[in-house]
DRENROZA-47973 format. One record per atom (N, C-alpha, C): residue in three letters; x, y, z. Coordinates in steps of 0.001 Angstrom, whole numbers, plus 524288, in hexadecimal, padded with zeros to 5 digits. Each point is the difference from the previous one (the first is absolute). Layout:
<bados>
alaXYZ...
</bados>
This chain:
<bados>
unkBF597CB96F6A00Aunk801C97FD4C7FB4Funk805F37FF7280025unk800D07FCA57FDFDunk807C37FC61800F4unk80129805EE7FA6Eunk8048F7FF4F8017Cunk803B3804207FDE8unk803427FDE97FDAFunk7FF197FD857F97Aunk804487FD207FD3Eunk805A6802BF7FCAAunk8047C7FC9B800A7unk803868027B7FD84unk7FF72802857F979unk7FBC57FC117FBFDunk7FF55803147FD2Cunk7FC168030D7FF0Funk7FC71801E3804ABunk7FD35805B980114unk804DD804287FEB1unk803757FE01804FBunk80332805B5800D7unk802BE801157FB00unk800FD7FB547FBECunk802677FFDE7FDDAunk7FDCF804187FA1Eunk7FA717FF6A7FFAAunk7FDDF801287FC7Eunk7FE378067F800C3unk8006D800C5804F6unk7FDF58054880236unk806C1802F77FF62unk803407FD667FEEFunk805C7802F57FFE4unk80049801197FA7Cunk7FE247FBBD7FCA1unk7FF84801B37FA8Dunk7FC9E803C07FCE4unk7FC99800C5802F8unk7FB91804527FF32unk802EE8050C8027Dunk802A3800EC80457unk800528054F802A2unk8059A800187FFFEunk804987FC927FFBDunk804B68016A7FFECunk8017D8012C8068Funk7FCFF7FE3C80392unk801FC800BF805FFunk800B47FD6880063unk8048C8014C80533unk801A47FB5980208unk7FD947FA8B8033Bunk8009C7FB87800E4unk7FF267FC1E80111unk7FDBC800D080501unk801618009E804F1unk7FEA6800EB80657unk7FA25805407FDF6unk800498038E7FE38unk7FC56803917FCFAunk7FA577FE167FE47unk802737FC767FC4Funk7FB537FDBF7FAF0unk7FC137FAA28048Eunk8041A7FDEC80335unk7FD5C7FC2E80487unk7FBE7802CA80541unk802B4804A080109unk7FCD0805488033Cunk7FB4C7FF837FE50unk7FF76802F17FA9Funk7FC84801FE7FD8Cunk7FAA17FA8D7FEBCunk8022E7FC227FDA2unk7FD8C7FB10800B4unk7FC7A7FDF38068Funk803E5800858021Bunk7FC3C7FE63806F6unk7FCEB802D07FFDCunk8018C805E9800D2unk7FC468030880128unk7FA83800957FCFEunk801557FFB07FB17unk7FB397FE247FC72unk7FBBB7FC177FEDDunk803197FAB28038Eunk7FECC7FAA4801ACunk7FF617FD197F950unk80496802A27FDA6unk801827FD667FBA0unk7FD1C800CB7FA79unk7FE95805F880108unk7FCBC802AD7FB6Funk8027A800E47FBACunk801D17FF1A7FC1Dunk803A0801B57FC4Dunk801698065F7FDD4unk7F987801B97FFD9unk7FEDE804E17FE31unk801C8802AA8046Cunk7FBE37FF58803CFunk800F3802A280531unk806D17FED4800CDunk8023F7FEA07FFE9unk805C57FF2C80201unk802118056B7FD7Eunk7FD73800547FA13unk80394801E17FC46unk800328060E8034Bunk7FB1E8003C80058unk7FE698053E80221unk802838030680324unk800767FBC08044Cunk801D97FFA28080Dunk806DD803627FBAEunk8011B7FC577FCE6unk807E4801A07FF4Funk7FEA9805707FCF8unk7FC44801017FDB0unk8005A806EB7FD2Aunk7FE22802B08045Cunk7FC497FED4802DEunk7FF078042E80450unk8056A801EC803A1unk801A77FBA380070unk8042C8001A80279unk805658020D7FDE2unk80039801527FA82unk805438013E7FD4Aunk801BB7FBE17FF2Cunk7FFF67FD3D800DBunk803AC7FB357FD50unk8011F7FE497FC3Dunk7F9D7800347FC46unk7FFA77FCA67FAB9unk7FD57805847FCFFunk800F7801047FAE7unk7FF59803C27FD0Funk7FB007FE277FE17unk7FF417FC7F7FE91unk7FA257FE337FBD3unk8010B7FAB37FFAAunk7F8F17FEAE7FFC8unk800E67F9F67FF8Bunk800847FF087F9E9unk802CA7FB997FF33unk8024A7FF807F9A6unk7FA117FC877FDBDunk7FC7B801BB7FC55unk7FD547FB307FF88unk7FF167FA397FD91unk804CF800F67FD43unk802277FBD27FD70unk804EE7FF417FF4Dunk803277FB1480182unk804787FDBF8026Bunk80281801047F8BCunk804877FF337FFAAunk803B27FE727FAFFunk7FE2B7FBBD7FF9Aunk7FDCD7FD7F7FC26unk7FF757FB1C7FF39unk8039A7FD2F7FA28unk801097F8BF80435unk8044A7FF2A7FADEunk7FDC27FC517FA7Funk7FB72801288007Aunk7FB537FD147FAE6unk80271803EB7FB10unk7FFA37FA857FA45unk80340803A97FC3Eunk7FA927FED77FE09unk802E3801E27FABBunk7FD36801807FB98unk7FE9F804BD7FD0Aunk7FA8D8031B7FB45unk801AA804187FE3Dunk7F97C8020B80069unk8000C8062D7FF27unk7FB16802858001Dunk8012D8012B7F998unk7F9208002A7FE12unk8011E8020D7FCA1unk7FA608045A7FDCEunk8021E802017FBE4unk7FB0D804427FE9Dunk7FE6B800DD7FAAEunk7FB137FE6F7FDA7unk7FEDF7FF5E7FA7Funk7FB34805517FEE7unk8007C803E57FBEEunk7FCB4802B37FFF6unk7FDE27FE507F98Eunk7FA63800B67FEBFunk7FDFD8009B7FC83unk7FA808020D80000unk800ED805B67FDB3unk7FC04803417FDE4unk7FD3E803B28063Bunk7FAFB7FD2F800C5unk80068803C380562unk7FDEC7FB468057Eunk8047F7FB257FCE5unk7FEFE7FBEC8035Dunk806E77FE868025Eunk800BE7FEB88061Bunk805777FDD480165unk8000D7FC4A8044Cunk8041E7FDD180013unk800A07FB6880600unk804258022880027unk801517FD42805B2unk8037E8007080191unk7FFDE7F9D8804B9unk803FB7FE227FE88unk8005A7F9F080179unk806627FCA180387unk7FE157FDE88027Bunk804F47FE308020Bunk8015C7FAF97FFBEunk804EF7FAD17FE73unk7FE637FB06800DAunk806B78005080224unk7FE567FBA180362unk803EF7FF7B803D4unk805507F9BF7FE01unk80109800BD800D4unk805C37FBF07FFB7unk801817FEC88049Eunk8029F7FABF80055unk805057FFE28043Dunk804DF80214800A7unk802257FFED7FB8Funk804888026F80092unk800DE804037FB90unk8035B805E680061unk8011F8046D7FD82unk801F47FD327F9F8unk802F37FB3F800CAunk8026C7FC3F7F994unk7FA9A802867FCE7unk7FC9A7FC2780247unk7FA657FD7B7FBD3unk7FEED806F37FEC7unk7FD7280240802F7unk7FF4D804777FF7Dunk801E7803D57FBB8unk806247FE097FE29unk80052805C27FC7Dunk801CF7F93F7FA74unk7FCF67FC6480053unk7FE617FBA07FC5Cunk7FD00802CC7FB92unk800CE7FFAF7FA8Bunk7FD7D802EB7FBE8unk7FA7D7FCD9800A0unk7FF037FAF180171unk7FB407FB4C7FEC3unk7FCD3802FB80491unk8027A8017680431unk7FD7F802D5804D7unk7FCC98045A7FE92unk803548046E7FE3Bunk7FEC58035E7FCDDunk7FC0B8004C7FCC4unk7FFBC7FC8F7FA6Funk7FD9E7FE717FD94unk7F82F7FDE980226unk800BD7FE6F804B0unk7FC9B7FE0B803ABunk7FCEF8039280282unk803AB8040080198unk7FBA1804F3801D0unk80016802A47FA78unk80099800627FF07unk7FBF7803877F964unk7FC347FE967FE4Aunk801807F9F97FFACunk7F9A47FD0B7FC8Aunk7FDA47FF7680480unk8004D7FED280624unk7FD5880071803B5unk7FB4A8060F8000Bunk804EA805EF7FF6Eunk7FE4E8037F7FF88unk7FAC7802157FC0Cunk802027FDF97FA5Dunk7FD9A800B77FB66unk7FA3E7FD09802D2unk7FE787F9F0801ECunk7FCEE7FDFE8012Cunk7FCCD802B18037Cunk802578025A80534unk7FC73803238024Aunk7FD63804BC7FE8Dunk802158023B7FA9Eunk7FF79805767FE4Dunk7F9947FE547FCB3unk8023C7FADB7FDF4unk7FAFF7FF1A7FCFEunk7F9EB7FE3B80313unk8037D7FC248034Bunk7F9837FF35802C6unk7FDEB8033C80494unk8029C8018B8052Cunk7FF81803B180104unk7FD637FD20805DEunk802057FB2980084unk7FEB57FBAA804C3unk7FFFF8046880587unk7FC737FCF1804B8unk7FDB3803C380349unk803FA7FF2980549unk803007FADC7FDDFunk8033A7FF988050Eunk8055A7FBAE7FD1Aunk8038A7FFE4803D0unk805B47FB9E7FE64unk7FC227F93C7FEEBunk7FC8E7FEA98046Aunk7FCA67FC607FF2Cunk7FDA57FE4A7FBA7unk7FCF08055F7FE41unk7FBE27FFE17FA52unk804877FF877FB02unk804428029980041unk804428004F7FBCAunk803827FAF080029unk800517FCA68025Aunk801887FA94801A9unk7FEA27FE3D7FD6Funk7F9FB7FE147FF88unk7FBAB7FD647FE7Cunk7FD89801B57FA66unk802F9803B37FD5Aunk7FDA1801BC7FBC5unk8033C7FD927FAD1unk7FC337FFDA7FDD5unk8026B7FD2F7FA6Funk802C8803E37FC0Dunk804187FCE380176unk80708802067FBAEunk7FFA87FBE97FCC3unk7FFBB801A97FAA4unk8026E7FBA97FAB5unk7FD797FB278021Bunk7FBA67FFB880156unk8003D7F8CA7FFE8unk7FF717FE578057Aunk802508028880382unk803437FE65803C9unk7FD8B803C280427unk800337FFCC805E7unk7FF798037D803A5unk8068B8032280082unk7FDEA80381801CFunk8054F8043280172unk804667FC1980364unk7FCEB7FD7E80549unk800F97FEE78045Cunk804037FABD7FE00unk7FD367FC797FB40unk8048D7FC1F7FEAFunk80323801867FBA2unk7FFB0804D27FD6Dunk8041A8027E7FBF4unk8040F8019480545unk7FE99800AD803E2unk805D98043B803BDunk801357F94F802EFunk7FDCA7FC557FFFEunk8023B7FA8C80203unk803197FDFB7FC57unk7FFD77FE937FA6Bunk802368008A7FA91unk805D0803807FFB6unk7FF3C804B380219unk80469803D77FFFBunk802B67FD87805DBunk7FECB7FEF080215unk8014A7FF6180419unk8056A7F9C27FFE8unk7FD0D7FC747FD95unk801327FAE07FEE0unk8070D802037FB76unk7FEE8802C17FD7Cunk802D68026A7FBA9unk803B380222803C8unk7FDEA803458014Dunk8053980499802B6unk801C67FCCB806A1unk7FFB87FC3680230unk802047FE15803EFunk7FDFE80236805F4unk7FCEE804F580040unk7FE958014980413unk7F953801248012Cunk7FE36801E9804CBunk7FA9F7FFF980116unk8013E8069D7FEEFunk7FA6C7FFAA7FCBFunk7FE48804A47FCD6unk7FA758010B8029Dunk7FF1A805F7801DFunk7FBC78011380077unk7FE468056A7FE11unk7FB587FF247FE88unk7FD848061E7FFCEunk7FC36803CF80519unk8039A80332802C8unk7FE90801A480392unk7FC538024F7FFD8unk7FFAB806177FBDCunk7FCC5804018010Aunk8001A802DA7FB67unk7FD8B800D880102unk7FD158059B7F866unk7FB728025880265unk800F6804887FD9Bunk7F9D0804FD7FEA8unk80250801427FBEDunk7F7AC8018B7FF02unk80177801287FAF9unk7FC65806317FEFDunk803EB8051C7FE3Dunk7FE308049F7FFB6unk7FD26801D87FC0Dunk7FAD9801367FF02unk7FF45804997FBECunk7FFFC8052180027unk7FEB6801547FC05unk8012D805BA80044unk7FC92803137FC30unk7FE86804FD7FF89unk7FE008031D7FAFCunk802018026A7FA44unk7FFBD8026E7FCB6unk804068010E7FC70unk802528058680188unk7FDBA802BB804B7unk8024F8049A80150unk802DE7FDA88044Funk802957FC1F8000Aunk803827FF8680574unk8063F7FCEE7FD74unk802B97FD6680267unk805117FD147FF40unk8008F7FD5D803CBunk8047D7FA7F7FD88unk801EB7FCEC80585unk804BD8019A7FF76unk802597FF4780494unk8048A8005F800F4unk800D07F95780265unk805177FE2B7FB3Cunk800C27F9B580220unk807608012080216unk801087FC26800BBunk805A8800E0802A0unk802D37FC628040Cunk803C07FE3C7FDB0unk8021C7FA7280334unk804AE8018F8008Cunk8015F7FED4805C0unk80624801A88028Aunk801ED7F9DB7FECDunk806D6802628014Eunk802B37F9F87FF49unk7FD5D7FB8E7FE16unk7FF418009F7FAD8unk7FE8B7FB0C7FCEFunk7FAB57FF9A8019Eunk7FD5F8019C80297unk7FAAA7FDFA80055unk7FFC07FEBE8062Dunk8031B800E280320unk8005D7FEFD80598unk7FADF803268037Eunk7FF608043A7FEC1unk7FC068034980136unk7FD7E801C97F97Cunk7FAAB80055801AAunk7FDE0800E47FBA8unk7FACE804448015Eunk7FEE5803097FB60unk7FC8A804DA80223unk7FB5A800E97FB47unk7FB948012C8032Bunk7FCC3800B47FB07unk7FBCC804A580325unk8006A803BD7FA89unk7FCD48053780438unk7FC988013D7FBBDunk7FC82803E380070unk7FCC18029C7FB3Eunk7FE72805E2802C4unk80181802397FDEDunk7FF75805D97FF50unk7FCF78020A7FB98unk7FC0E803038032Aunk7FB7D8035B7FEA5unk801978053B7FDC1unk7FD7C802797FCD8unk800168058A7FD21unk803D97FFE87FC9Eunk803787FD827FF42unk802EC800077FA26unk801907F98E7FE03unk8026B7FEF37FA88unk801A37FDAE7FDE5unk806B17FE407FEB0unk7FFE3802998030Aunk80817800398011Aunk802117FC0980373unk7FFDF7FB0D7FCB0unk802CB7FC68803D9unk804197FE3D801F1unk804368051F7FDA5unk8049A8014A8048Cunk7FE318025F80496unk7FC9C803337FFD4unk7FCE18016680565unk7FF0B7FACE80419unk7FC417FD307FD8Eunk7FE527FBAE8044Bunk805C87FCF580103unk802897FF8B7FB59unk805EB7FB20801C2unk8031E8045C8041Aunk7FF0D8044A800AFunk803768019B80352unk7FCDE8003F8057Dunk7FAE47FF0580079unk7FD1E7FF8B803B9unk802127FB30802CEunk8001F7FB467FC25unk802267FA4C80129unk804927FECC8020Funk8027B802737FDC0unk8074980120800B2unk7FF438015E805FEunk7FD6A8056A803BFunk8001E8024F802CBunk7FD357FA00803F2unk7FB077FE717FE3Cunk7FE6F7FBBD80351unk8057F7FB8F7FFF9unk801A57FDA77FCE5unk804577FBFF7FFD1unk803038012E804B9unk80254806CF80169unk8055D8011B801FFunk7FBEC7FFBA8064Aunk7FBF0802058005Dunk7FEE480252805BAunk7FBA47FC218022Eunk7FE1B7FD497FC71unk7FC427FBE68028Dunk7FB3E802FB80387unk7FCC4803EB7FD00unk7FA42802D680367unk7FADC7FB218008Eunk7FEFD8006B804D6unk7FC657FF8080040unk7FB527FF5A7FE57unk7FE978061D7FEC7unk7FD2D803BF7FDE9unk7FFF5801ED7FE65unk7FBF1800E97FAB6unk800C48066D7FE24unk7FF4580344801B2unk7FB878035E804EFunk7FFCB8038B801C8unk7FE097FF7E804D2unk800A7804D780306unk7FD477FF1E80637unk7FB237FD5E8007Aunk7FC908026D7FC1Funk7F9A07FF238023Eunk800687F8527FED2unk8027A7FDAA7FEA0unk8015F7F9E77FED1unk801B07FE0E80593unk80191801DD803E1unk7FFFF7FEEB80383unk7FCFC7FF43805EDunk7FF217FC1A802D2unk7FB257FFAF8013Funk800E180242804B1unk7FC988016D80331unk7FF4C801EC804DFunk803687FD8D805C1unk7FF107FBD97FFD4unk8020F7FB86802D7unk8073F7FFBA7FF69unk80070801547FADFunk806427FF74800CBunk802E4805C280013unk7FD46804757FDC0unk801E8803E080316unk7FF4E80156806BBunk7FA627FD7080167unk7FF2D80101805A3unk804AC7FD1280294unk8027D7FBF67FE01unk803807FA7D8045Eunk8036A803C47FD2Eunk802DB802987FC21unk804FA801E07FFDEunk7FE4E805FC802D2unk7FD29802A5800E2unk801328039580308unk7FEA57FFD080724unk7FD9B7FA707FFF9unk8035F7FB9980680unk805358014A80017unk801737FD3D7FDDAunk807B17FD327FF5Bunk8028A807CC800F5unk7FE3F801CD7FBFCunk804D1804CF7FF51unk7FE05803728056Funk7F9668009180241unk7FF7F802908054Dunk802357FD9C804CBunk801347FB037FF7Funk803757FCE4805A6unk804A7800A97FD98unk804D1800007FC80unk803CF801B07FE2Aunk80187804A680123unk7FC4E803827FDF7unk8023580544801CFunk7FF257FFF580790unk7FCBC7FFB080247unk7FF3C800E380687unk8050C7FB2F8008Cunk801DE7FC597FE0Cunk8041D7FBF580234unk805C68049680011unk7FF1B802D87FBC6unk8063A804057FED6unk7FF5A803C4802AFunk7FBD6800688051Eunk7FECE802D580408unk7FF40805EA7FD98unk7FC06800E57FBA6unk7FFED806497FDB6unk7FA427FEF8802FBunk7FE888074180173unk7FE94800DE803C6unk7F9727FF457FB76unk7FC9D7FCD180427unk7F9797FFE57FC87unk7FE86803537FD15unk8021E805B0801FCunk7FB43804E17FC1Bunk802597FF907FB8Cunk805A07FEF47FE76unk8005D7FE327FBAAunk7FFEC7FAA77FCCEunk7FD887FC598024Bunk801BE7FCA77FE44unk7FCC57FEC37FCA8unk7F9D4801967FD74unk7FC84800007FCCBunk80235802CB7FAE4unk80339803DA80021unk800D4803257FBB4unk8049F7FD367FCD6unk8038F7FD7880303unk805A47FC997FE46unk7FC217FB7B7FF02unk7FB997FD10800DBunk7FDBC7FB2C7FFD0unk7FE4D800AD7FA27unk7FDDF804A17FEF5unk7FD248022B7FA08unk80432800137FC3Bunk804958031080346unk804DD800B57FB7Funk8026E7F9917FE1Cunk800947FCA9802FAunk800E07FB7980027unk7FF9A7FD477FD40unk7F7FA7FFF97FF00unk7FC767FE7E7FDFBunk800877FF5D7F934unk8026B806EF7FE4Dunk7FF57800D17FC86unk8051D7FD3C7FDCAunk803E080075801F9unk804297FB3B7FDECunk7FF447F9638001Cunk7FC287FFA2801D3unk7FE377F9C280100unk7FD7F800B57F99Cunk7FCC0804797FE23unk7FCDA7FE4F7FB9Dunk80443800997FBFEunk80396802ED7FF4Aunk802EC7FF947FD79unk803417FBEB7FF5Aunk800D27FBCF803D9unk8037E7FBE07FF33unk7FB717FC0E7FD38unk7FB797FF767FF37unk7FCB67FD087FFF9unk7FC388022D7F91Aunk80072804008011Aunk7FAFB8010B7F92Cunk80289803A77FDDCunk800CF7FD9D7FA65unk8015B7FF927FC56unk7FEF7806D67FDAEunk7FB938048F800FDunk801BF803968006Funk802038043D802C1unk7FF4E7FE8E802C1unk80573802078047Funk8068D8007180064unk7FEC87FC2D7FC5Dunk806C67FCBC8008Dunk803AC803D07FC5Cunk803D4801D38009Funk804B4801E57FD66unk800CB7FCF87FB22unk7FF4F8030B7FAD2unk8014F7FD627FA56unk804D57FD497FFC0unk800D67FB4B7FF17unk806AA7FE5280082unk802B5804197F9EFunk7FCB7800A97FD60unk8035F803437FAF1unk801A6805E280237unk7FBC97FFF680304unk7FE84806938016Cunk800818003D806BBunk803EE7FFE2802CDunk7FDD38005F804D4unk7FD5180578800FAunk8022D806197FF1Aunk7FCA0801DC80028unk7FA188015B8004Funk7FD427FBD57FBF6unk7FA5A7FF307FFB2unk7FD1A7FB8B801B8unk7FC08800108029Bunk7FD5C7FCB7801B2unk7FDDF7FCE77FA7Eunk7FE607FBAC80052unk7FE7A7FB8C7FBB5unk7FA4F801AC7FD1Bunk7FCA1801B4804EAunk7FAA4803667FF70unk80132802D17FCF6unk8024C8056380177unk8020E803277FB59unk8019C7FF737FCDFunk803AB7FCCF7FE09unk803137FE557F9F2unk7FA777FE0C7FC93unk7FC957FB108014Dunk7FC7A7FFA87FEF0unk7FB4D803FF7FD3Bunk7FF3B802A4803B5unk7FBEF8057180007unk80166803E37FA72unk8079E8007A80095unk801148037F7FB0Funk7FECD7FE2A7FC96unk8019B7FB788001Funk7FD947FC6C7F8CBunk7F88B8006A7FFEAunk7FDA8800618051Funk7F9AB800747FD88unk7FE287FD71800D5unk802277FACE8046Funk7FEA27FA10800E4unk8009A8002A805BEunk7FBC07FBD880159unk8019E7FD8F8056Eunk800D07F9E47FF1Dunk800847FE71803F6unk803067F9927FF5Bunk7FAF07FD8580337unk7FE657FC177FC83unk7FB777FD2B802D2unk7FF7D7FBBF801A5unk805DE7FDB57FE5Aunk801C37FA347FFE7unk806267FE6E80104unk800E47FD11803ACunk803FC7FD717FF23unk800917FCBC8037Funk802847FAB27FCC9unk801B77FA438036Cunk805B8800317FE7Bunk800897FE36803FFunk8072E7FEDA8019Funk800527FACE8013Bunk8024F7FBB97FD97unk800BD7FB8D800DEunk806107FF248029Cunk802EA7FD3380238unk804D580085801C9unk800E37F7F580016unk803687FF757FD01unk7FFED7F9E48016Eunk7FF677FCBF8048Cunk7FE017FCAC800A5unk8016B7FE678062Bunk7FD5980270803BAunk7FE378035E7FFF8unk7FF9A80409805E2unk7FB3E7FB808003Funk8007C7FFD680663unk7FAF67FD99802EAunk8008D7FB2A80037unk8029D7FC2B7FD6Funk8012E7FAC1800B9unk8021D7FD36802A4unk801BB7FD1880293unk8021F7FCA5802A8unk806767FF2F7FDE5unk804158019F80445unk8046D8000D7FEE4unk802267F9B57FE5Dunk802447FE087FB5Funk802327FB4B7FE22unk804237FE9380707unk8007C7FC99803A7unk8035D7FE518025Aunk805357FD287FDC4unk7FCC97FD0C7FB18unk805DD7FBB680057unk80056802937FC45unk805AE7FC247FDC0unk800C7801917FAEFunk7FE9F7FC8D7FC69unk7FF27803EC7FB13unk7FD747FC557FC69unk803E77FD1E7FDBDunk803F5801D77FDE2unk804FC7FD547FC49unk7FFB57FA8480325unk800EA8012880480unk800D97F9A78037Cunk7FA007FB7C800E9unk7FD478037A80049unk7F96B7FD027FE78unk800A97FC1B7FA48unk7FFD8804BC7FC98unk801667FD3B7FAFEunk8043A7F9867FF47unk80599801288012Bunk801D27FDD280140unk7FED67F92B8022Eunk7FD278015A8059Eunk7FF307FB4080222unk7FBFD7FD3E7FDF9unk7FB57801827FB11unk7FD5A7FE2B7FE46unk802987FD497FAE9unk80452802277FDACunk804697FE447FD43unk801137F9F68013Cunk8024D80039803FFunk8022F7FD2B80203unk7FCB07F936801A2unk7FAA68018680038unk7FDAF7FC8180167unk7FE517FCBF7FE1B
</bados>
């Protein structure tokens, strides 16, 4: 398989190696992406593959709770302006309020559902026509819960990242918002080991057993450093494992546990992530349609 400049290019943005490195790792792989990622950690090179790039898609997350019903929703913008727009604003709430009520099974079914008169899908074309840019509604879930539990809701920078958790055994929903807070800062995975499947601890304890024999430590140990390894892999990854950002002292499990609760839920929305990076610019897009 041909070896393109933006392979190498995209495999440098994932691992932070260098260029002659990230192209190595590519041949030898015959242009595997995953497998590449692998070839540069076995090797020391690349620390972890990143699984989602910075992306430059605007717009806001947001989080509506009522009673022992919540969403948590994202709609996207072109540019950061529209985004902190009160009409924008205004747009994900009654968007929000709408999904809280009907309780649609997908972005598709909630499109197509009747708002005031009107479908959702030509009320956000309407807003759209109004506010000057393409408006979409990306993504929502929607959580319940029991009356012995809590959500924890919680939006960083304006709504840039957005968090929605529910915690079991008590009613203290500074408990769950600090569960959220902790998801916002560290981005888990998971909540706990057994959430993890077989297949991706077996391929991460691949990577860290050719890692360690690459730093030439002698085999009889290299199963016991592979385990120790291991156990910092789950910690970078589920959510009780992870160091409390309030509390580093305490694990998240534990803070949880003292209050009487475990955490049974949580979505982390992050704007943008996963989309397709904008190339041009928009100001100048705009512009030449100006002009015409």
């Amino acid at each position: 398989m041909a070896i393109t400049a933006q392979m190498v290019k995209e495999l440098r943005e994932k691992t932070g190696a260098g260029m002659m490195d990230c192209k190595k790792a590519l041949t030898e792989t015959d242009g595997n992406m995953e497998a590449a990622i692998d070839y540069l950690r076995e090797k020391g090179i690349a620390k972890a593959a990143k699984k989602a790039d910075r992306i430059a898609a605007e717009g806001l997350t947001s989080v509506i709770v009522e009673g022992n019903k919540a969403v948590i929703l994202e709609v996207n913008s072109e540019t950061d302006f529209v985004a902190k727009n009160e009409n924008f604003k205004n747009l994900i709430a009654e968007l929000g309020n709408h999904l809280l009520a009907t309780e649609p099974a997908s972005v598709e079914d909630a499109l197509a559902s009747d708002f005031n008169g009107t479908t959702v899908n030509d009320y956000i074309n309407a807003a759209i026509a109004k506010i000057g840019e393409k408006l979409t509604l990306r993504r929502f879930e929607i959580l319940k819960k029991d009356d012995n539990a809590a959500f924890g809701a919680y939006l960083h920078m304006g709504g840039r990242i957005g968090v929605l958790s529910v915690v079991e055994g008590t009613t203290e929903e500074e408990v769950a918002k600090d569960v959220s807070m902790h998801v916002a800062a560290v981005n888990p995975k998971y909540i706990s080991r057994d959430e993890v499947s077989e297949e991706e601890v077996s391929r991460e304890r691949k990577v860290l057993t050719e890692q360690a024999l690459n730093e030439g430590k002698p085999e009889n140990i290299v199963a016991k450093m592979v385990e120790g390894r291991l156990g910092k892999y789950f910690e970078d990854i589920c959510l009780n494992d992870q160091s409390f950002i309030k509390d580093p002292d305490q694990k998240v499990g534990k803070y949880v546990a003292s209050k009487g609760a475990t955490v049974k839920a949580f979505i982390r929305f992050e704007v943008g992530e996963g989309l397709e990076k904008r190339e041009d610019n928009f100001a100048e897009e705009v512009m030449s349609q100006v002009k015409k």
